[in-house]
N, C-alpha and C positions, 0 to 999 in steps of 0.2 A: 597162142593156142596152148592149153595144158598138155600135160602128156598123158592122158588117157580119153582123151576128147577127139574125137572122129568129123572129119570135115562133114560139114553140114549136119550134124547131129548135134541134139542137146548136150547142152557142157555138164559133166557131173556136179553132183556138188563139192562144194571144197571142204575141208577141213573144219572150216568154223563154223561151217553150215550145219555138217553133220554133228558135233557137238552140242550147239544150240536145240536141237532137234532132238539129241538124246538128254539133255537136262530139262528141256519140256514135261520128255514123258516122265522122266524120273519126279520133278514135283507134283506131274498127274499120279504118280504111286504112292508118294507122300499122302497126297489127298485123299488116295483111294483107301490107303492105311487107316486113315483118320478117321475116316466117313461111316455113319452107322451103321451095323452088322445088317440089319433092313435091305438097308441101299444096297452093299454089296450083292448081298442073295438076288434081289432083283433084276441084275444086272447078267443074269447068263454066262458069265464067265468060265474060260477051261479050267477045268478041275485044279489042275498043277497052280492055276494065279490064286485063284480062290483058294486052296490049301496054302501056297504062300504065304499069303494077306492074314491068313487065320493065322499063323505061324509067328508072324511078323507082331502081329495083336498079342500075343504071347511073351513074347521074350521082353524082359528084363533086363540084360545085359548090354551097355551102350554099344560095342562092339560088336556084338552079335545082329544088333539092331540095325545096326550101319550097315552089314554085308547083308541082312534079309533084305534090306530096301532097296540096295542095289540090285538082288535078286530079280525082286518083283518090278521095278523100272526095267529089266532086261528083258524078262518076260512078256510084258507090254508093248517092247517094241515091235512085238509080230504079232501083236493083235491089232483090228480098226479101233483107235480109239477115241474115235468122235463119238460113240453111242455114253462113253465112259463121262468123257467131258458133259455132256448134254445133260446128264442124270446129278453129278456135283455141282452143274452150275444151277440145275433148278432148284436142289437141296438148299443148295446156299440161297438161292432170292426165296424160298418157304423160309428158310429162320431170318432174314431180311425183314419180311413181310412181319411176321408175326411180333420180333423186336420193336417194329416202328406202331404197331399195333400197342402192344406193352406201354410206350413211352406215351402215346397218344392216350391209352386209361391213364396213366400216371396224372397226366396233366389236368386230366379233366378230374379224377379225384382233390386235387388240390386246389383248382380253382371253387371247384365245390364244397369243399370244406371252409379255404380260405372266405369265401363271398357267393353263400349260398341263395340268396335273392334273384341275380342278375343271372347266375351261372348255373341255378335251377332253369329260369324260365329258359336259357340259353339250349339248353341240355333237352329240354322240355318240346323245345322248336323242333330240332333235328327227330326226339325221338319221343313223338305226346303216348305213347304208350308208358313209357316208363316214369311219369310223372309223379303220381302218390307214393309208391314205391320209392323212389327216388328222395323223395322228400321228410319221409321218415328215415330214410338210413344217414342223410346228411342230419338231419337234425341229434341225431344218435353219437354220430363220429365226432359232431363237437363237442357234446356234453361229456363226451368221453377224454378229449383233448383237454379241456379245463378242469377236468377233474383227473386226470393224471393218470388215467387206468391204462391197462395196457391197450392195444389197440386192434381188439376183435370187430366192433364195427365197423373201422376206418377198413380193415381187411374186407370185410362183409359188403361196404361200399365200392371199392376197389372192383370184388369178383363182378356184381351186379353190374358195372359203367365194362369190366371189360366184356362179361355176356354179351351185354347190349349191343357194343360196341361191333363185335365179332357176327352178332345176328345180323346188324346190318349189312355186312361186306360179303 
């Protein structure tokens, strides 16, 4: 039995309990530091953290930046901070989403550039609206590739497959 632990009662936490606990919150104020000015507004927050955060956002000073964070990690520990967590983890799966979105035009720009026959009709299947369209800007981005110009179509193409792409989802 610990020594502040009462028969038949719950055992406090220990020591490395409560430390884990407080390096939790302190990388959720990291995060919250980090996280766009948006988000925080959104978030309801007491004035003192949100002045903090704002503060934190400001300094320059490594040192100075070290004690604001602990600061605002301090702060946090006497707020609920599941609404906080909920709000950075959706942030995070929106730039997730929208990245694998990005990579996904990527690829279909280049297969469409590379082998625009197969990866027209390909393109064409998924999405018959975008088909003429489609096939003059591919045709544009090649002659553009072999003749060396910079790459305003191949852009042009790019936006069109990510539009599309994004209309779909």
């Amino acid at each position: 039995m610990r020594r502040r632990e009462l028969p038949g009662g719950i055992p406090p936490p220990t020591k490395g309990e409560l430390k884990r606990q407080a390096m939790a919150v302190q990388d959720l104020a990291d995060r919250l530091i980090e996280a766009p000015e948006s988000l925080v507004d959104g978030l309801n927050l007491p004035d003192k953290l949100a002045d903090s955060i704002a503060l934190a956002r400001r300094i320059t000073s490594r040192a100075a930046l070290l004690r604001q964070r602990q600061f605002v990690g301090k702060l946090m520990r006497g707020i609920d901070c599941d609404p906080i967590r909920a709000a950075l983890e959706s942030e995070a799966q929106h730039a997730r989403t929208d990245a694998a979105r990005f990579r996904r035009a990527e690829r279909w720009r280049d297969r469409l550039v590379a082998n625009d026959d197969a990866a027209i009709d390909e393109f064409a299947a998924e999405f018959p609206a975008a088909r003429t369209e489609l096939a003059r800007l591919v045709a544009a981005a090649k002659a553009e590739r072999r003749e060396g110009k910079p790459a305003g179509a191949g852009r042009k193409l790019f936006r069109f497959v990510q539009d599309t792409l994004s209309a779909d989802t």
